[in-house]
ChimeraX commands (.cxc) that place a marker at each C-alpha (Angstrom):
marker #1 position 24.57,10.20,29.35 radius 0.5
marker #1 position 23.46,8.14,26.65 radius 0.5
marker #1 position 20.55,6.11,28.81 radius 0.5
marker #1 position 19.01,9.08,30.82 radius 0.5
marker #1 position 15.27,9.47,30.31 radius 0.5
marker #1 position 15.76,12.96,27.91 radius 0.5
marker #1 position 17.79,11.10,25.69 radius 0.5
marker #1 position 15.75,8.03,25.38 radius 0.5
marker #1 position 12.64,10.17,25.21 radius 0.5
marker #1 position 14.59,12.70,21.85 radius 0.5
marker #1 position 15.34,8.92,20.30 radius 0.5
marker #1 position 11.80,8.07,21.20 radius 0.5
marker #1 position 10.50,11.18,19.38 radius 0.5
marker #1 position 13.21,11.47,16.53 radius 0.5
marker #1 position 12.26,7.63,15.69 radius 0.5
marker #1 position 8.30,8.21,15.84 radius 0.5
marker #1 position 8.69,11.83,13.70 radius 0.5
marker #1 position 10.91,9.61,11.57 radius 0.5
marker #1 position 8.29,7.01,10.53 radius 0.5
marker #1 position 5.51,9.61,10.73 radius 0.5
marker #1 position 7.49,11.57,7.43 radius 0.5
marker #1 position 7.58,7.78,6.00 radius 0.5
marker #1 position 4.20,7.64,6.48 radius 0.5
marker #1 position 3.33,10.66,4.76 radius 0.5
marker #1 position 5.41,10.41,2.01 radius 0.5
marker #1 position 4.04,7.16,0.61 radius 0.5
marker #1 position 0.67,8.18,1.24 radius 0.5
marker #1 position 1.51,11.28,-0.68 radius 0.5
marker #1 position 2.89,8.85,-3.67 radius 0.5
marker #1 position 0.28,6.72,-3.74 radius 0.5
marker #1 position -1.99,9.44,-3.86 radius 0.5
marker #1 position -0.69,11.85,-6.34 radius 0.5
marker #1 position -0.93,8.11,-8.71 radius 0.5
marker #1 position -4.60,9.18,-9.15 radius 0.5
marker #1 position -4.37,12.03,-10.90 radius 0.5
marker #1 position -0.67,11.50,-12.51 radius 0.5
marker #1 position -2.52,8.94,-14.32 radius 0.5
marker #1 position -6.11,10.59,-15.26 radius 0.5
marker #1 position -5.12,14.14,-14.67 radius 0.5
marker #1 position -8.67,15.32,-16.58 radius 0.5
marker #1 position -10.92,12.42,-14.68 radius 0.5
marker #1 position -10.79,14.58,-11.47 radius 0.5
marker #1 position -12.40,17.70,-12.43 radius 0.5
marker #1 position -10.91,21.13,-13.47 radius 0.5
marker #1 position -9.11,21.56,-10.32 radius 0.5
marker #1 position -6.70,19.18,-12.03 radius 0.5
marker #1 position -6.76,18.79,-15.81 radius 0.5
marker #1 position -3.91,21.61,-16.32 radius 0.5
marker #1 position -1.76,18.85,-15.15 radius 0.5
marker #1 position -1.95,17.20,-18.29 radius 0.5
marker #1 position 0.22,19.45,-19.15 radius 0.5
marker #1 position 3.14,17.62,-17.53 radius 0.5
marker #1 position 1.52,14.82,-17.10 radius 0.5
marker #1 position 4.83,12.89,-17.75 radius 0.5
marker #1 position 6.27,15.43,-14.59 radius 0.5
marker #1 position 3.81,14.12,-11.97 radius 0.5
marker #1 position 4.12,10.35,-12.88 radius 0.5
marker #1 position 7.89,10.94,-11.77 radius 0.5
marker #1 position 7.19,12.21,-8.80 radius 0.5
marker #1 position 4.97,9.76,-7.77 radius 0.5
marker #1 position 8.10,7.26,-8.82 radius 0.5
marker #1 position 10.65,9.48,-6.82 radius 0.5
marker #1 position 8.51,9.82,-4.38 radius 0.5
marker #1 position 7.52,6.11,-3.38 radius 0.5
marker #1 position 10.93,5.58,-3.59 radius 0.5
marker #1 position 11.74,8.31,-1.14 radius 0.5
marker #1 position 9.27,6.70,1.35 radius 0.5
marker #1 position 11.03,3.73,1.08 radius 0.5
marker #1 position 14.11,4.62,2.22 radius 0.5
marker #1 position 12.45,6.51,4.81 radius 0.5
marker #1 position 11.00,3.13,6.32 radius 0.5
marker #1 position 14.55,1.77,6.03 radius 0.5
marker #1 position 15.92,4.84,7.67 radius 0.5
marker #1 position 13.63,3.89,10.72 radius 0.5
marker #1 position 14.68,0.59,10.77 radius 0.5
marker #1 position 18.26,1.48,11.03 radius 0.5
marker #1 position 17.48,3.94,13.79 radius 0.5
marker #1 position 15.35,1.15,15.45 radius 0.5
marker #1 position 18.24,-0.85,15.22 radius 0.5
marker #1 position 20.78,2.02,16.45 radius 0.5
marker #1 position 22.76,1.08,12.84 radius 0.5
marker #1 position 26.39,3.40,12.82 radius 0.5
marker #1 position 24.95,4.89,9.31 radius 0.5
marker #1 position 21.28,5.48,10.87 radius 0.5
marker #1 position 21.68,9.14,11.34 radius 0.5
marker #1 position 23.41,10.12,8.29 radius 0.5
marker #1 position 20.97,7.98,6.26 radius 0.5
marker #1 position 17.88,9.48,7.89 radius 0.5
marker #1 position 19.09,12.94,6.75 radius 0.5
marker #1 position 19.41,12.00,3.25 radius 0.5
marker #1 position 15.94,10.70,3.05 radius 0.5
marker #1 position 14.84,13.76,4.94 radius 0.5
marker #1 position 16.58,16.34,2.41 radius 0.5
marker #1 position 15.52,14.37,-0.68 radius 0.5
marker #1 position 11.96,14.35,0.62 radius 0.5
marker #1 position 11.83,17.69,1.25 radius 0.5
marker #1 position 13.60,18.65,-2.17 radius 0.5
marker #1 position 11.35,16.64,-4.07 radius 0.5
marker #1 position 8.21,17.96,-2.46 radius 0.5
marker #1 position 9.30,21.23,-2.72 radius 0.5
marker #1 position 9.24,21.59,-6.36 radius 0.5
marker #1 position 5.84,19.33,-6.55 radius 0.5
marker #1 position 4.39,22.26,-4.59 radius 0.5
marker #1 position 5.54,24.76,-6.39 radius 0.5
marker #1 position 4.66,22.75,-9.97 radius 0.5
marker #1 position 1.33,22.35,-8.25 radius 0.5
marker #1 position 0.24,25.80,-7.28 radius 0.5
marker #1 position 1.69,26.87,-10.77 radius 0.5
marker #1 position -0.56,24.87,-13.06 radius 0.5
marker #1 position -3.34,24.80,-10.90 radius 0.5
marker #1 position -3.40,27.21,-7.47 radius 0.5
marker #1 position -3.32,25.01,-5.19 radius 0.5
marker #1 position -0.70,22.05,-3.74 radius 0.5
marker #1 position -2.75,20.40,-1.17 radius 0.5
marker #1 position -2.30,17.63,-0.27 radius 0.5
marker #1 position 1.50,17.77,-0.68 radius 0.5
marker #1 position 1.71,21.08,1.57 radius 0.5
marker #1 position 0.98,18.81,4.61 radius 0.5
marker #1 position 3.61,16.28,3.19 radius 0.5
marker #1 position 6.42,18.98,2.98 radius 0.5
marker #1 position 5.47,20.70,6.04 radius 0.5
marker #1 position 5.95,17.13,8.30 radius 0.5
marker #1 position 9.31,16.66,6.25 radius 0.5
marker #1 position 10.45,20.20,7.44 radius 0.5
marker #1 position 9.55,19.55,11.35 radius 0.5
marker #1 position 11.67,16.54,11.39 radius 0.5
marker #1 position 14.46,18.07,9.59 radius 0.5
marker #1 position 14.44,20.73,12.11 radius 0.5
marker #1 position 14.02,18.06,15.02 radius 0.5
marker #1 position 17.17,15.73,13.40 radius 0.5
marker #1 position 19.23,18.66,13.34 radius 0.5
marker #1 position 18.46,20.19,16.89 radius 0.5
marker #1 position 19.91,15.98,17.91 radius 0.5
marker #1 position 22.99,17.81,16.79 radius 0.5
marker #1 position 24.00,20.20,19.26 radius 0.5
marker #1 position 26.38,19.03,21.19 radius 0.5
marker #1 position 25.07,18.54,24.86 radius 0.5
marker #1 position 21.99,17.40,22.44 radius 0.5
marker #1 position 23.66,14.80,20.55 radius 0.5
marker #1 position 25.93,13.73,23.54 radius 0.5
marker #1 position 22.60,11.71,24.75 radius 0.5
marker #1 position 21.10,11.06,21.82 radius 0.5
marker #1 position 23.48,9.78,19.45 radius 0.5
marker #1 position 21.82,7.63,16.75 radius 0.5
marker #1 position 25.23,6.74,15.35 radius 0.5
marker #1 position 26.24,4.78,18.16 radius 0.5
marker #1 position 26.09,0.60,16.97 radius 0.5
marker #1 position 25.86,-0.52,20.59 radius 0.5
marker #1 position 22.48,1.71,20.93 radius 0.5
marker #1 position 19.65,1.06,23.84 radius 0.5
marker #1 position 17.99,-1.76,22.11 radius 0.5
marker #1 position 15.10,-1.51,24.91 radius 0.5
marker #1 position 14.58,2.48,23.59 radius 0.5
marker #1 position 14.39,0.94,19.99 radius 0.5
marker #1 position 12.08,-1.35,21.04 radius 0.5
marker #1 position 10.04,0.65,22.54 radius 0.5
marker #1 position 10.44,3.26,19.73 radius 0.5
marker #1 position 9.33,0.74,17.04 radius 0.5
marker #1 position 5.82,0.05,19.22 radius 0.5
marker #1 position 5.06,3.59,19.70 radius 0.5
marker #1 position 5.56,4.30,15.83 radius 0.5
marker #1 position 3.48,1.07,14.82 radius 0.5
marker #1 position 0.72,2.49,16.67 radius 0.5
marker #1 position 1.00,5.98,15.46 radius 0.5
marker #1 position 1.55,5.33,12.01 radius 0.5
marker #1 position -1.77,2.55,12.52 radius 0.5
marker #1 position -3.61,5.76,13.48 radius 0.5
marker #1 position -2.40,7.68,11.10 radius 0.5
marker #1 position -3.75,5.33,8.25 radius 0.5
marker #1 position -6.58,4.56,9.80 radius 0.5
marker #1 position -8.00,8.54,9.99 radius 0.5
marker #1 position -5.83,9.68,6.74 radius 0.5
marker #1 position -8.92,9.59,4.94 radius 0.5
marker #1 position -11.12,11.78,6.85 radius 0.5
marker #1 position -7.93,14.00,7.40 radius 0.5
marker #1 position -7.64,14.79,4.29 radius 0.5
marker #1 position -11.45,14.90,3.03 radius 0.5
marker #1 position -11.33,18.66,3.28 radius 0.5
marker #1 position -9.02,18.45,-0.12 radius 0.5
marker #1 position -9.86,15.17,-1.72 radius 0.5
marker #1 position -13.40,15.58,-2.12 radius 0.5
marker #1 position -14.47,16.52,-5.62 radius 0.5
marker #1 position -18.60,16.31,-6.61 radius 0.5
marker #1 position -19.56,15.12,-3.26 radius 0.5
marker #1 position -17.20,12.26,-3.73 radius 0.5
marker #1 position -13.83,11.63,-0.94 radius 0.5
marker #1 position -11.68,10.33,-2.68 radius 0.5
marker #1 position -9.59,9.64,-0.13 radius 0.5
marker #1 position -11.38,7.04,1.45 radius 0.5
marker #1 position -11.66,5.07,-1.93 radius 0.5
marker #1 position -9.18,2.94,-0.58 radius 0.5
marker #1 position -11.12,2.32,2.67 radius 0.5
marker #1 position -11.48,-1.35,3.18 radius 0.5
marker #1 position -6.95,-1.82,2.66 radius 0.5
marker #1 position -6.65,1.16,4.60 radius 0.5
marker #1 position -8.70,0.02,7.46 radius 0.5
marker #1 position -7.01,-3.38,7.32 radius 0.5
marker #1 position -3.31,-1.93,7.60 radius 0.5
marker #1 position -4.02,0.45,10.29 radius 0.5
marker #1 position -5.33,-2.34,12.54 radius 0.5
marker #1 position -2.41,-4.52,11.54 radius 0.5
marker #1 position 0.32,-1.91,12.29 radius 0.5
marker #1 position -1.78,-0.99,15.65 radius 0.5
marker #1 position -1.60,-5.17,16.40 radius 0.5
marker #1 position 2.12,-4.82,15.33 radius 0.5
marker #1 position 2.98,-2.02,17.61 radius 0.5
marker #1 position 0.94,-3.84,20.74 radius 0.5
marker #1 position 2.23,-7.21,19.83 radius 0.5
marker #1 position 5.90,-5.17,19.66 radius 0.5
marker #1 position 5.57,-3.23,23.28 radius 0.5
marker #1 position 4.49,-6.49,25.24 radius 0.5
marker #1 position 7.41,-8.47,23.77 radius 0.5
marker #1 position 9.92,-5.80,25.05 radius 0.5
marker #1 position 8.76,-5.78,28.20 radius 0.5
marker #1 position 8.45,-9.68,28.09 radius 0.5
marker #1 position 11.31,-10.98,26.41 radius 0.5
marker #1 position 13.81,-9.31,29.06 radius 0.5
marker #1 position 11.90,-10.96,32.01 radius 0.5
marker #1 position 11.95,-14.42,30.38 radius 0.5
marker #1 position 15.65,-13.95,30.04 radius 0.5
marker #1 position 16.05,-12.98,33.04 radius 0.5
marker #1 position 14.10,-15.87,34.44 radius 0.5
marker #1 position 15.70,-18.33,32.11 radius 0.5
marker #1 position 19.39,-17.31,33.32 radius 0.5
marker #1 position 18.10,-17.34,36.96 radius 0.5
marker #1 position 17.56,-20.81,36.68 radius 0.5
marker #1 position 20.17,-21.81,34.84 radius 0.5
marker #1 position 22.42,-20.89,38.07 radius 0.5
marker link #1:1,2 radius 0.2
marker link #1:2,3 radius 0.2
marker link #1:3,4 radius 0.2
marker link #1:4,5 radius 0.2
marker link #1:5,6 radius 0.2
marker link #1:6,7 radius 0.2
marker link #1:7,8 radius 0.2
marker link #1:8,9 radius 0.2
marker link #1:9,10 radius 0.2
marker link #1:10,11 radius 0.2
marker link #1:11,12 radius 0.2
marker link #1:12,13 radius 0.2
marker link #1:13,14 radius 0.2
marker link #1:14,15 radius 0.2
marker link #1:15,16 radius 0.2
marker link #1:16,17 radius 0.2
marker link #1:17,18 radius 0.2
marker link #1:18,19 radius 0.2
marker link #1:19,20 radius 0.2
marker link #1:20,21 radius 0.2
marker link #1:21,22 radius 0.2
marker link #1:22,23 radius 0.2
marker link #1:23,24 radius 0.2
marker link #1:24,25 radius 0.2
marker link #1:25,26 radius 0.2
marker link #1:26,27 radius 0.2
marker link #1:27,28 radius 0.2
marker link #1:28,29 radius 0.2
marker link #1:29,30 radius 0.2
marker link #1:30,31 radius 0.2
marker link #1:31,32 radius 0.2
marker link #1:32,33 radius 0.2
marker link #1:33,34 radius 0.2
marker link #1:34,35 radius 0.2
marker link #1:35,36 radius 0.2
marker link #1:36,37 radius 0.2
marker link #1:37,38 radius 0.2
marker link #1:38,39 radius 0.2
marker link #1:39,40 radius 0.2
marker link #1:40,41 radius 0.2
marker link #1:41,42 radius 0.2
marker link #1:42,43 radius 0.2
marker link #1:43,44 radius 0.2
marker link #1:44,45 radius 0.2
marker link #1:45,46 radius 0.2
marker link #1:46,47 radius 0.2
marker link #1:47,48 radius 0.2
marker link #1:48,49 radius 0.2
marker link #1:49,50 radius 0.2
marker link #1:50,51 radius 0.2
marker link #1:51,52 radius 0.2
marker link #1:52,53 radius 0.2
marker link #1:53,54 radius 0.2
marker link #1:54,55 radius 0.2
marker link #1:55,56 radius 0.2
marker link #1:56,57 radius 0.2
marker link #1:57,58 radius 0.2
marker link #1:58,59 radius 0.2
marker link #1:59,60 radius 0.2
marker link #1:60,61 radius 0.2
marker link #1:61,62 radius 0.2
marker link #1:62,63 radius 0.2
marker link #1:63,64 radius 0.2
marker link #1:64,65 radius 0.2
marker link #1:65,66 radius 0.2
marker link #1:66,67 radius 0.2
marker link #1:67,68 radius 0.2
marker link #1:68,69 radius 0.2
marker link #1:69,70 radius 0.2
marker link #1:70,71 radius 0.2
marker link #1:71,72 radius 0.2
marker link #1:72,73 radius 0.2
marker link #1:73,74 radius 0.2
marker link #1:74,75 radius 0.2
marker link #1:75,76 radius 0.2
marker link #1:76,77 radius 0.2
marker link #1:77,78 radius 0.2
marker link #1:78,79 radius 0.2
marker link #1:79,80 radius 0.2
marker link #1:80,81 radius 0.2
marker link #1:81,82 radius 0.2
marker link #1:82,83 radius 0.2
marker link #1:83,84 radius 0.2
marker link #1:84,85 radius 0.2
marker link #1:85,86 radius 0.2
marker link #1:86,87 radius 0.2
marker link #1:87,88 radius 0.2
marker link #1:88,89 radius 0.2
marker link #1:89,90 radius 0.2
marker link #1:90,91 radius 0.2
marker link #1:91,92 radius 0.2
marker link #1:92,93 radius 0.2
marker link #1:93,94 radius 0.2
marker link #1:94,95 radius 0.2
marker link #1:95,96 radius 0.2
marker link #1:96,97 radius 0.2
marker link #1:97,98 radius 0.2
marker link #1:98,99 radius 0.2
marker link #1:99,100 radius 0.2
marker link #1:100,101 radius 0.2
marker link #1:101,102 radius 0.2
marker link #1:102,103 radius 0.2
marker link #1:103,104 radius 0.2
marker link #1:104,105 radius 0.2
marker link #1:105,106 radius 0.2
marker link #1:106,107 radius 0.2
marker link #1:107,108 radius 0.2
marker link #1:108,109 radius 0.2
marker link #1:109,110 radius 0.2
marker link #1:110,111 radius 0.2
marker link #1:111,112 radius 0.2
marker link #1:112,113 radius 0.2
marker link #1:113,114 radius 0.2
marker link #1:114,115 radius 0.2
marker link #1:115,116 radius 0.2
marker link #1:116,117 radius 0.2
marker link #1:117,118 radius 0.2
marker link #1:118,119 radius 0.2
marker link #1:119,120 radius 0.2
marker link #1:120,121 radius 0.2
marker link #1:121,122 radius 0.2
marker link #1:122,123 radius 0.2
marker link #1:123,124 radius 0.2
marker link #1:124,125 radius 0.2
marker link #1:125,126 radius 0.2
marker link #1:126,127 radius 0.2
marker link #1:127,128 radius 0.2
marker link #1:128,129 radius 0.2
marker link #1:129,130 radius 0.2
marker link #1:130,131 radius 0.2
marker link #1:131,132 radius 0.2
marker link #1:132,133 radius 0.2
marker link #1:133,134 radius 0.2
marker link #1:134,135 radius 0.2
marker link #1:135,136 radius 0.2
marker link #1:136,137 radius 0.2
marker link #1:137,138 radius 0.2
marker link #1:138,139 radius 0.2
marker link #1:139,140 radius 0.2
marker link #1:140,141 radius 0.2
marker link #1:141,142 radius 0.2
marker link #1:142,143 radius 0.2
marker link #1:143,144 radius 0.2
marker link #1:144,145 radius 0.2
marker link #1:145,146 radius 0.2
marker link #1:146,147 radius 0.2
marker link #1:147,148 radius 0.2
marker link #1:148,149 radius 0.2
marker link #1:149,150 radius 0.2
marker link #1:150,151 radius 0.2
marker link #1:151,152 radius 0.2
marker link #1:152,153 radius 0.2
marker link #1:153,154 radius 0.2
marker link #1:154,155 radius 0.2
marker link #1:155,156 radius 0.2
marker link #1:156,157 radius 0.2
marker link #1:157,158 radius 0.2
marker link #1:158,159 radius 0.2
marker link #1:159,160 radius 0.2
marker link #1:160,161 radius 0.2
marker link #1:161,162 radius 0.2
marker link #1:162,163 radius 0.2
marker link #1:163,164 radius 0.2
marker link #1:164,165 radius 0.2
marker link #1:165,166 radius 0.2
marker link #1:166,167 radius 0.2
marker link #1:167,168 radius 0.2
marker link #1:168,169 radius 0.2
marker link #1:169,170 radius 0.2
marker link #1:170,171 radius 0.2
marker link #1:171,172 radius 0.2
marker link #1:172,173 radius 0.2
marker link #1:173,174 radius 0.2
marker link #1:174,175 radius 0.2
marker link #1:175,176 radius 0.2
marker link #1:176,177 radius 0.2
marker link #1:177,178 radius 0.2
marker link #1:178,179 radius 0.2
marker link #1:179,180 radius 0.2
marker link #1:180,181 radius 0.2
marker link #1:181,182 radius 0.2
marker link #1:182,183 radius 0.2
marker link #1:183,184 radius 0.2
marker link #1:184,185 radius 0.2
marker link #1:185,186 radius 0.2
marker link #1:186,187 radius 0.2
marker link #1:187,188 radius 0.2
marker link #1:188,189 radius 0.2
marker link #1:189,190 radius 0.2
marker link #1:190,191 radius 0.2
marker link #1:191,192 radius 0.2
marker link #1:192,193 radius 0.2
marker link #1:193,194 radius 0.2
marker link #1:194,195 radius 0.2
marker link #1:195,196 radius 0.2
marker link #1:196,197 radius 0.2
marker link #1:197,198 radius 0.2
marker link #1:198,199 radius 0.2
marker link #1:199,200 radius 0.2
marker link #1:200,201 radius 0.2
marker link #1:201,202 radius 0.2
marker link #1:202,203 radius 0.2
marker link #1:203,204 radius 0.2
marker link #1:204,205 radius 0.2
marker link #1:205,206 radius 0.2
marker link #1:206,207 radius 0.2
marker link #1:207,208 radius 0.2
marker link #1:208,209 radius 0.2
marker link #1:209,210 radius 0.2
marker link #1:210,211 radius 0.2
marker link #1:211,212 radius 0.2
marker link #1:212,213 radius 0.2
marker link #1:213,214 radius 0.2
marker link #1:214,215 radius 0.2
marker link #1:215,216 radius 0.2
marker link #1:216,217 radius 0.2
marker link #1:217,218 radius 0.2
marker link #1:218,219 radius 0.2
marker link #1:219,220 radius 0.2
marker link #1:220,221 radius 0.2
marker link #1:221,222 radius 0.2
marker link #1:222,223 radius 0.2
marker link #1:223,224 radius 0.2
marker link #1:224,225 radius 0.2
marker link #1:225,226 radius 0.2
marker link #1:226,227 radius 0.2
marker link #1:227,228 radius 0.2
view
């Protein structure tokens, strides 16, 4: 059950949603930084957060943090880890907890919570995916929990994430220039040159990643062939 093509494609897509929410969450972090630490340098839109400015600097501290255990979390389902599922959630539900209450902090003080409403909102889908792997017949196939796992699915999973995430990083800026730009100025493309530079790596990564899985079990293959 575990091996047929649904199943493998729901780990596929659980893995890739997984390190999408990752993705977004320390991207969100690193963002909110800006403003957390010159809440009055970035117009009006954003002074009120001086406020609290002491509020937003911890949620840019949670919220790294949460990122990082999402990028573990996909490494243990990557690696089909007995705690992988269980672990995933928690980073999911913390994520989403956290963001919550930066939204509604942010459209308090100033009207508006963009960009974390796309954070939260990519956070909810793939709680709602994770827990769908529950049902039963669902779960049967899927089962992230499982330490013996399809190492080729993981492998596969981990090159199709590299790539996505690569893609992600490498457009995040123009994505989001609709609510970063402030006096003509994006804001989220200050960071263009490092941005540019890890999106081609993790795209490299993920290639590098998919011909080695399909590689590696031929050369084995070859290698014992010999051998007898």
């Amino acid at each position: 059950m575990r091996n047929k093509w649904w199943a493998k494609l729901l780990r596929i897509v659980g893995i890739v949603l997984m390190s999408l929410t990752a993705a977004f969450t320390l991207m969100g972090g690193t963002g909110t930084s800006c403003v957390a630490l010159n809440p009055t340098g970035f117009g009006d839109s954003f002074a009120p957060i001086a406020k609290v400015q002491w509020l937003y600097i911890l949620f840019v501290l949670v919220t790294l943090a949460i990122g990082v255990m999402g990028v573990r979390a996909v490494v243990l389902l990557v690696q089909g880890k007995k705690n992988a599922y269980r672990y995933s959630l928690i980073a999911i539900i913390l994520g989403l907890v956290v963001g919550g209450i930066h939204m509604a902090v942010s459209r308090l003080l100033r009207g508006s919570s963009m960009p974390v409403d796309a954070v939260v909102y990519t956070t909810v889908l793939t709680l709602v995916v994770f827990l769908l792997f529950r049902i039963p017949g669902v779960w049967q196939g899927v089962d992230f929990e499982k330490p013996a796992g399809d190492k080729q699915t993981g492998k596969q999973a981990a090159a199709i994430a590299l790539g996505t995430v690569g893609l992600l990083t490498l457009t995040i800026q123009f994505l989001m220039a609709p609510t970063h730009t402030i006096g003509g100025i994006n804001y989220a493309d200050v960071w263009h040159v490092s941005l540019s530079l890890i999106g081609l790596a993790l795209i490299l990564s993920g290639v590098a990643t998919a011909v080695y899985s399909e590689v590696a079990p031929l050369a084995r293959k070859s290698l014992v062939e010999v051998k007898e």
